[in-house]
C-alpha positions in Angstrom: 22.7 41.0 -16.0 25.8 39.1 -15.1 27.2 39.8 -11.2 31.0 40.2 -11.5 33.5 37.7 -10.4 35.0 40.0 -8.1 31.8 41.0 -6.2 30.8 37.3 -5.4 34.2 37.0 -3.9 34.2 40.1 -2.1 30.9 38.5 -0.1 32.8 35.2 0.2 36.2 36.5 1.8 35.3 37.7 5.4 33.2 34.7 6.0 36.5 32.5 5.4 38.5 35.6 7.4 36.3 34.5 10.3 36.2 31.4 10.6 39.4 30.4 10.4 40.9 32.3 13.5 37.5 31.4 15.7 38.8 27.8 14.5 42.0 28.4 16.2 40.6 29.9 19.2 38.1 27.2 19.5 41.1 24.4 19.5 42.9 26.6 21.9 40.5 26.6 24.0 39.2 22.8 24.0 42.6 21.3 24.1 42.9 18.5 26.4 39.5 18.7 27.3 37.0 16.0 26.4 34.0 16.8 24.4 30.8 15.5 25.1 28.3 14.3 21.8 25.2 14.3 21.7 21.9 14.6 19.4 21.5 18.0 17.8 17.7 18.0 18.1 16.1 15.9 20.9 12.7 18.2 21.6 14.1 17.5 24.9 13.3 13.7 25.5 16.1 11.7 26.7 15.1 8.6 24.4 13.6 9.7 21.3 11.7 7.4 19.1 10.8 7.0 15.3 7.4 7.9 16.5 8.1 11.1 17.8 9.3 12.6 14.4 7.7 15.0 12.0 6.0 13.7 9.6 4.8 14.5 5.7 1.8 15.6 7.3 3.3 17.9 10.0 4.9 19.9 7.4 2.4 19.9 4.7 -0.5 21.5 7.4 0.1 24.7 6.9 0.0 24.3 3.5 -3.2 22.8 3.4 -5.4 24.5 6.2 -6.5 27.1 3.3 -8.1 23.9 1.5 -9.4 22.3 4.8 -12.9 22.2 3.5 -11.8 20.4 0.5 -9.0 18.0 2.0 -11.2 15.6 4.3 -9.1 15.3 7.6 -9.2 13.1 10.8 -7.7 13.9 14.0 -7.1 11.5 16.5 -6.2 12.8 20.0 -5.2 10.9 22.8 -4.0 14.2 25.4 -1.1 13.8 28.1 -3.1 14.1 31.5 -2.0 14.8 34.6 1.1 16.0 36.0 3.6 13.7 34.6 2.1 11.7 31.9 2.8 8.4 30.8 1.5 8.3 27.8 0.0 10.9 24.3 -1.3 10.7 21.2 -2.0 13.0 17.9 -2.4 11.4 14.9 -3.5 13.6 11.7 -5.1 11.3 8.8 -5.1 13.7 5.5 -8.3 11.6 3.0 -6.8 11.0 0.0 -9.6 13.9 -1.9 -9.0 12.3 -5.1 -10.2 9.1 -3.6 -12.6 9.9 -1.1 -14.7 12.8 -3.5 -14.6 10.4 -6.6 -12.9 6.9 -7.0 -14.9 5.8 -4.0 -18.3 6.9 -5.6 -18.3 6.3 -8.7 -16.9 2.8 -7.5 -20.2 2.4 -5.2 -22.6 3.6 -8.0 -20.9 1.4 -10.7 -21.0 -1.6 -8.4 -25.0 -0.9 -7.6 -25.5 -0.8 -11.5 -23.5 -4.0 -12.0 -25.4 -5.2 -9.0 -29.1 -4.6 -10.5 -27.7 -6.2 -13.9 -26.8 -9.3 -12.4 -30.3 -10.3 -12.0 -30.3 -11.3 -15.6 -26.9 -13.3 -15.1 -28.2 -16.8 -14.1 -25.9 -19.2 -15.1 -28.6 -21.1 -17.9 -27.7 -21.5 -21.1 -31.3 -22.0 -22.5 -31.7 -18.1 -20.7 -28.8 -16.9 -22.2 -29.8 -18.1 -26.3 -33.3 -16.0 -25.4 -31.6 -13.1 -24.6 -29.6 -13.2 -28.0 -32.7 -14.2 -30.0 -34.2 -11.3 -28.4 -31.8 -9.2 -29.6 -31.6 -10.1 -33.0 -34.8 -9.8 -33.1 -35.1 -6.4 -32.2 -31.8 -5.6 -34.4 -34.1 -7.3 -37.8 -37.3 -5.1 -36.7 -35.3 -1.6 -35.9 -33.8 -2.1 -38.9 -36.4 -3.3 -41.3 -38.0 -0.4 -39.7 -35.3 2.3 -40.6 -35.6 0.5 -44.5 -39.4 0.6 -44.3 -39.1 4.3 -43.4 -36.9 5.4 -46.8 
């Protein structure tokens, strides 16, 4: 169902009514006065740093607290301590799961496997044409065997 034109502008106009004579008022008011600047949002340190912003992490933790016990997570806490601290820590360290539950084991178990298979791997040649004579020679038997069997 389409919303008429005119309603959308009806909700518009006493917004822009507003504003526009509390903008006169407000440069009424502040003329000839200086105006001070400052950060909108300082979490009321005087020198804020890049390391005291939120982070992907920050924002994202609500979101994943339902799924804590399958999202490994590290927290590293370093409190403030006494009455004027110098110094605090909180770090949150989400696991990648994807990683942590299955690249990472299947990568350990594959590189045990390889691991146990290397044993055959010597570097000699001679070694090397015994293992393929071996195999042919099991390839001629299984399948003189199959040929026997028809």
């Amino acid at each position: 169902m389409a919303v008429p034109v005119e309603f959308k502008v009806n909700l518009v106009r006493p917004v822009i009514e507003t504003t526009g004579p509390l903008d006169a008022i407000a440069t009424v008011l502040y003329r000839g006065r200086t105006v001070a600047t400052a950060p909108t949002w300082g979490c009321g340190y005087t020198a804020p740093s890049p390391t005291m912003q939120y982070t992907s992490t920050s924002f994202a933790e609500p979101a994943l607290a339902p799924f804590a016990v399958f999202v490994p997570m590290r927290v590293d806490r370093d409190g403030p301590t006494g009455y004027f601290p110098v110094s605090a820590r909180h770090d949150v360290i989400v696991g990648d799961m994807a990683g942590e539950r299955l690249v990472v084991p299947l990568t350990r178990r594959f590189v045990s496997l390889v691991g146990r298979v290397r044993m055959i791997q010597q570097g000699h040649l001679q070694l090397y044409l015994a293992y393929i004579f071996v195999t042919l020679v099991a390839l001629l038997v299984w399948r003189l065997g199959i040929a026997g069997g028809r």
